[in-house]
C-alpha positions in Angstrom: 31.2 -83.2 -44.8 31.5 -86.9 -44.2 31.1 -86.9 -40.9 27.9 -85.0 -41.7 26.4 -87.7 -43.9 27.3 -90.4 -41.2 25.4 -87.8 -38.5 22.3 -87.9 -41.0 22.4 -91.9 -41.9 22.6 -92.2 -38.0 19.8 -89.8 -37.3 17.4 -91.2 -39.9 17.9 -95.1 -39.3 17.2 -94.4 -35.7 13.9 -92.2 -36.8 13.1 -95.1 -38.8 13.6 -98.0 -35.9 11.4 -95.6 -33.8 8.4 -95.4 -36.4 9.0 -98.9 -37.8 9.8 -100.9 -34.8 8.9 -99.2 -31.9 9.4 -102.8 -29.7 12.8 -102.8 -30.2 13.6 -99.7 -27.9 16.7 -98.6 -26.9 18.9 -101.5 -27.3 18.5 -100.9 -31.2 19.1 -97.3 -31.1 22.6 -97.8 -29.1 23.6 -100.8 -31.6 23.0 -98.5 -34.3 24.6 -95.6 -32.9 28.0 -97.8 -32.3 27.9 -99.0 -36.1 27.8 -95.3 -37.3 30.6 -94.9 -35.0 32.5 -97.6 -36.1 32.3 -96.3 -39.6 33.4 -92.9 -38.7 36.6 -94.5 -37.4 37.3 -96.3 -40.0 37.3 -93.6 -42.6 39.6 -92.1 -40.3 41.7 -95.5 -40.6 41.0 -97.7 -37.6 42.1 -101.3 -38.5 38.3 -102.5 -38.2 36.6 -103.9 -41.1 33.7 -103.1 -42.4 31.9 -106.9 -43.0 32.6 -107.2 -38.9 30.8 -104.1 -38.1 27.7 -105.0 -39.9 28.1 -109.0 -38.4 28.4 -107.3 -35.1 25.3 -105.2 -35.7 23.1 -107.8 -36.9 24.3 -110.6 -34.5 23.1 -107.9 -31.4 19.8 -107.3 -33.1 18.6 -110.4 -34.0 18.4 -111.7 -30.1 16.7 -108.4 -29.4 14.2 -108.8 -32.5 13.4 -112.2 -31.7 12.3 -111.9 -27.9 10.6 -108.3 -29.3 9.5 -108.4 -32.7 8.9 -112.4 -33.2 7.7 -113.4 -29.6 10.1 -115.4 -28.9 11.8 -116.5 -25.0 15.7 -116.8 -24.8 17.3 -117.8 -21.5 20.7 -115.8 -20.2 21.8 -119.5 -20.9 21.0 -119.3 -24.9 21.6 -115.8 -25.7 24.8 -116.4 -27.2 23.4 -119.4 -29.0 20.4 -116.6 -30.4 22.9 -114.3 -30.7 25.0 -116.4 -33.6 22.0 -118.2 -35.2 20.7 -115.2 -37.2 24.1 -116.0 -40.0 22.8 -119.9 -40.2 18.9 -119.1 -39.8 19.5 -116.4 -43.0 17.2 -114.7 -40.5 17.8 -110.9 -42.3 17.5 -112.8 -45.8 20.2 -111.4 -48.3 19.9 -107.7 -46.8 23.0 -107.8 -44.4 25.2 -109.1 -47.1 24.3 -106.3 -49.5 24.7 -103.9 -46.8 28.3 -105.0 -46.4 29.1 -105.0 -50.2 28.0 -101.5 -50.5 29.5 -99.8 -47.3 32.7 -101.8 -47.6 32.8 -100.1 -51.4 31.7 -96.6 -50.3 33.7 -96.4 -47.2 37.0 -97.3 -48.6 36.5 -95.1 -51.3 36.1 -92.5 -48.6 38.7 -93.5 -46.7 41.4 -93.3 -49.8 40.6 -89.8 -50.3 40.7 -88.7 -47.2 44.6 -90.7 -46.6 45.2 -88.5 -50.2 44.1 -85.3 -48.8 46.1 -85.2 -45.8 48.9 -86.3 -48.3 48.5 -82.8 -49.5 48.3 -81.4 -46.5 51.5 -82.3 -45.4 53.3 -81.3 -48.8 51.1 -77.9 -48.6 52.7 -77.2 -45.4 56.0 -78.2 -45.9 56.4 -75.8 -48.5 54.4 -72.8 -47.2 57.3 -72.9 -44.5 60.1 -72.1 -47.1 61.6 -68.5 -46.6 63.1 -66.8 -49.5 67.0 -65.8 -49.4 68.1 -62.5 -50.4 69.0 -62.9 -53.9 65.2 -64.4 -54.2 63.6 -61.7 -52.6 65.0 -59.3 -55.2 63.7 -61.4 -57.9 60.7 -61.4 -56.3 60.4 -57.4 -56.4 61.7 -57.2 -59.8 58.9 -59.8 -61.0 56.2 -57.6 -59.5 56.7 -55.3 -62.2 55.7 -58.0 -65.0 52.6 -57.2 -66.3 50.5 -60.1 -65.3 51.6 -60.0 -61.4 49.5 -56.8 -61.6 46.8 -58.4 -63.4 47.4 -56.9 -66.8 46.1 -59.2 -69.1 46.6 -57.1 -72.3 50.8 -57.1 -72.6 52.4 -60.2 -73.3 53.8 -62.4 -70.0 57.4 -62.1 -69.1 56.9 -66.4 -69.5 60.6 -66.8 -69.7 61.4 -64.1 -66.4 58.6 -65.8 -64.4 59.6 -69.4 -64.4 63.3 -68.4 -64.3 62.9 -66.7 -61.1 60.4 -69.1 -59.4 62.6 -72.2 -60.5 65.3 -69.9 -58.6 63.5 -69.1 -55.6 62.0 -72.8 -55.2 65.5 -74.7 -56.1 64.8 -78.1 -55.9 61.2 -77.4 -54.8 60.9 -77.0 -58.1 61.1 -80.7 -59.2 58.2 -81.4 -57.5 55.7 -79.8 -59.7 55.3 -82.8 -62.0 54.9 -85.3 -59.4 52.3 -82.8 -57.7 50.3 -82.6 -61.1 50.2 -86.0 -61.1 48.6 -86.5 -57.4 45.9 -83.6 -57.9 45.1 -85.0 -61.3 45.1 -88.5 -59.2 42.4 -87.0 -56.9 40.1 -85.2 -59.2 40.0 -89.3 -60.7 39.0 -90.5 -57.5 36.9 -87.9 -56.6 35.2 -87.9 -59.6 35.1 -92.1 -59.5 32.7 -91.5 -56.3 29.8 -92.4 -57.3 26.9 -95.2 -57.1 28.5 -98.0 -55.0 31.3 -95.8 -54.3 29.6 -92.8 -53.2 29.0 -92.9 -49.2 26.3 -90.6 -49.4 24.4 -92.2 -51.3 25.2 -95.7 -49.8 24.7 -94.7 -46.1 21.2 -92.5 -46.8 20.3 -95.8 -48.0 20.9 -97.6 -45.3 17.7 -97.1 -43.3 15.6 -98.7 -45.6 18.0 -101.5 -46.0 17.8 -102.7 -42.4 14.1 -101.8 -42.4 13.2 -104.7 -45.3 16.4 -106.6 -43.0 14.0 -106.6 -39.6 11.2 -107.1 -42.3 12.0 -110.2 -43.7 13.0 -111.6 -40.1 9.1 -110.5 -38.9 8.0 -112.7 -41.7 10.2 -115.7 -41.1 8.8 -116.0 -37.9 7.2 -119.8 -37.8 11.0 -121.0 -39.4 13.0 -118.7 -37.5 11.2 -120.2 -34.0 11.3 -124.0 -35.2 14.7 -123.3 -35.9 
């Protein structure tokens, strides 16, 4: 699902750049497509952070924008020189910054939850591969016959028989229960704690029109950005 929003914040920031900023060309697309790819890794738990992929963006963009969108000339000798003076021109105005902010609170959020469901994946597993002994499995037969295993709602549950034999069966399984409660009550908090700043779909569909007013404000610095 979240690689699925990243596919579609991809897909419509590089719609947008084609409509928007058709001088630009392909450079912008393939910058674009490696910061989306960035961010997939990250939620995935690369080491990379998240204010370096959007400097890295906006640092390849800006030389491209200036000899493109703002008419500008740049030498092979002062491209690295353009390619660094977009942070102390403010060339993007406040829009880069903000972008970082919200995808550095979005994507960690994301990232959490994912590190907490593979958490339960791993305890999942490890006890679906627990076989019961002997003594267990003829627990397990006699228990059938209570009521509610059948799905009997009416008679009263053998309570008592149940958790008796489970706690049985399990051993010291069984002691993990409250500690298990406590991580899926943990999750349904930080799932439900998703949202605004920390919600990545929101954040990344937004995206597109973040850089758009980013490229914007650059067009319209133009006379200051060129003195400069």
């Amino acid at each position: 699902a979240f690689d699925l929003v990243l596919r579609h914040g991809r897909n419509f920031t590089l719609a947008m750049l084609k409509s928007e900023f058709p001088g630009l060309g392909g450079g912008a697309q393939s910058f674009v497509g490696q910061l989306f790819l960035d961010m997939s890794l990250y939620i995935l738990g690369s080491d990379s952070s998240v204010d370096h992929m959007v400097a890295v963006l906006y640092g390849r963009l800006f030389p491209l924008a200036y000899r493109r969108l703002l008419g500008g000339t740049v030498s092979s000798a002062s491209e690295e020189c353009v390619r660094g003076a977009w942070k102390e021109t403010a060339a993007f105005g406040p829009y880069p910054k903000l972008m970082m902010t919200r995808l550095s609170r979005s994507l960690l959020a994301t990232r959490v939850f994912l590190q907490a469901l593979n958490l339960g994946i791993e305890v999942v597993n490890t006890t679906d591969h627990l076989r019961p002994g002997r003594d267990c499995s003829r627990a397990l037969l006699r228990l059938w016959y209570c009521p509610h295993c059948q799905g009997l709602l009416g008679p009263p549950a053998c309570r008592g028989f149940c958790q008796a034999v489970m706690q049985g069966c399990l051993g010291g399984a069984a002691e993990v229960q409250p500690h298990w409660k406590s991580y899926v009550d943990g999750l349904g908090k930080l799932a439900g704690g998703m949202r605004g700043e920390q919600d990545i779909e929101a954040v990344v569909l937004r995206l597109p029109s973040i850089i758009k007013l980013a490229l914007k404000h650059a067009v319209n610095s133009r006379s200051r950005l060129t003195a400069a």
